[in-house]
N, C-alpha and C positions, 0 to 999 in steps of 0.2 A: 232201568228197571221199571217195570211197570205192572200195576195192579189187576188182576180179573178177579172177575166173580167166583165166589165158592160154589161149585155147585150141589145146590142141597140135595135134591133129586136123585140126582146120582150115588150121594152119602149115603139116601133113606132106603134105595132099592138095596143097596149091598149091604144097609143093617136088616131088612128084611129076608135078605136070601141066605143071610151067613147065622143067624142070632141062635142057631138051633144047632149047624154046622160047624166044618173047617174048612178052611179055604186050605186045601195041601201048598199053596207057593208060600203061606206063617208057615211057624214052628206051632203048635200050642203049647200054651206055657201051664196049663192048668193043674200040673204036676209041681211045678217049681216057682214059685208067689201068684197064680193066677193070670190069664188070659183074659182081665176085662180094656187091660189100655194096649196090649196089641188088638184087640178089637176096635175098639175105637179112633187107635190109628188108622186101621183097613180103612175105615166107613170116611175118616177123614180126606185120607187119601184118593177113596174113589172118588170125593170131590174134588179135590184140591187138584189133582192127576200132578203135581211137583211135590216132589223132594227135598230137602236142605241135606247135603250131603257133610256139610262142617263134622269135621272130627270135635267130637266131645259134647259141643251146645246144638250140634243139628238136630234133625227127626228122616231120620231114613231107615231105612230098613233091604239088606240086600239077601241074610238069609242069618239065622239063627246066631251064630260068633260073630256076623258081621251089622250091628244096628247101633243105633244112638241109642243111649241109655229112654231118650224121650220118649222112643218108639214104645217101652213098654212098663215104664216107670210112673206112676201117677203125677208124682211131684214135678220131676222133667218135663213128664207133655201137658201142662202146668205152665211149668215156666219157660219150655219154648212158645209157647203159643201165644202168651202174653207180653213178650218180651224180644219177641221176632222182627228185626229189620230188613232180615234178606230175604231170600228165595222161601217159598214155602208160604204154605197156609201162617194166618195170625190173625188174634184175637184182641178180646178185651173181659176181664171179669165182669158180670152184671150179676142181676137179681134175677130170681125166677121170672117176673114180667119182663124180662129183656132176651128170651131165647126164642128161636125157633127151632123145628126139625132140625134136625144135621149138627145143635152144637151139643157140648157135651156138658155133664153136671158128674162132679166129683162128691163122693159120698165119704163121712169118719164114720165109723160106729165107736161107741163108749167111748167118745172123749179122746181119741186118739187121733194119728194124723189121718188124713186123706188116702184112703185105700180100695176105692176102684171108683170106676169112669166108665156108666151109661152112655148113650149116647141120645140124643132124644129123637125122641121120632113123630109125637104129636103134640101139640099143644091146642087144647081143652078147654082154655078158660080159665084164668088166675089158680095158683095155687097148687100144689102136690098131687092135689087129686085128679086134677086137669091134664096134668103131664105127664104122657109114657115116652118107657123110655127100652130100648133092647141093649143086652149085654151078656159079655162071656164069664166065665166063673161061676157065675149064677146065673145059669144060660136063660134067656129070656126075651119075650118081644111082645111090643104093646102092654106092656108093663104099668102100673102108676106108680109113681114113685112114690105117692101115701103108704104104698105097703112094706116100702124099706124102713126097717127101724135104724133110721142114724142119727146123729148127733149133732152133725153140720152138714150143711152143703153148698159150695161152692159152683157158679156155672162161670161156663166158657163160650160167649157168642164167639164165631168163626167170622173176622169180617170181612175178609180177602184172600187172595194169593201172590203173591210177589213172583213174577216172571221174569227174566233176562229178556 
């Protein structure tokens, strides 16, 4: 196996072309918990261009009854990302000064767990206000994240891909 580069580029275009849209080959889920972490898969995905196909702990997505829970579960693409040895995109938790475009910042409001996942798209200069970010549910792009009222947030740098 061996590692490539994430490509951000490719994340940031399709968080730019989609942040307002639907791609018809998702489901949207914005009916049924929200469409911000099949989002955020998408954007992952156009970089990463692999999949983790693992029944249960992978991140794939072949059509609505057919996906990993991670595909569009916050918690999941969470802990696939960070805890991924095989094939597919993987990460590492950081601080707000450890992101660039392409990775992702999970948001709690009131104290509660982790419930959706921007994507970032620029980073500005230290800090919330520096950092936009586009996403589904609260459909959005070039966003700062100063303007989410949440409680915690957690980011996600992208640092690779695992290839066969």
């Amino acid at each position: 196996m061996k590692i490539k580069e994430y490509d951000r580029n490719a994340a940031l275009e399709y968080a730019h072309r989609w942040a307002y849209g639907r791609n018809e080959r998702y489901y949207n889920f914005d009916d049924i918990g929200g469409d911000c972490t099949n989002f955020a898969s998408q954007c992952v995905f156009a970089g990463a261009k692999v999949m983790n196909h693992t029944a249960d702990t992978g991140w794939y997505y072949n059509d609505s009854n057919d996906r990993a829970p991670a595909w569009t579960s916050v918690m999941y693409l969470y802990n696939f990302l960070v805890a991924n040895k095989s094939v597919g995109p993987f990460g590492s938790e950081t601080d707000i000064n450890g992101v660039q475009p392409g990775d992702i910042v999970q948001l709690a409001f009131e104290g509660r767990q982790f419930q959706h996942s921007p994507v970032i798209v620029e980073v500005k200069g230290g800090g919330p206000g520096g950092t936009l970010v586009a996403a589904h549910s609260f459909d959005c792009d070039n966003r700062r994240l100063s303007t989410y009222d949440y409680s915690a947030a957690r980011f996600i740098r992208v640092e690779g891909v695992r290839v066969w």
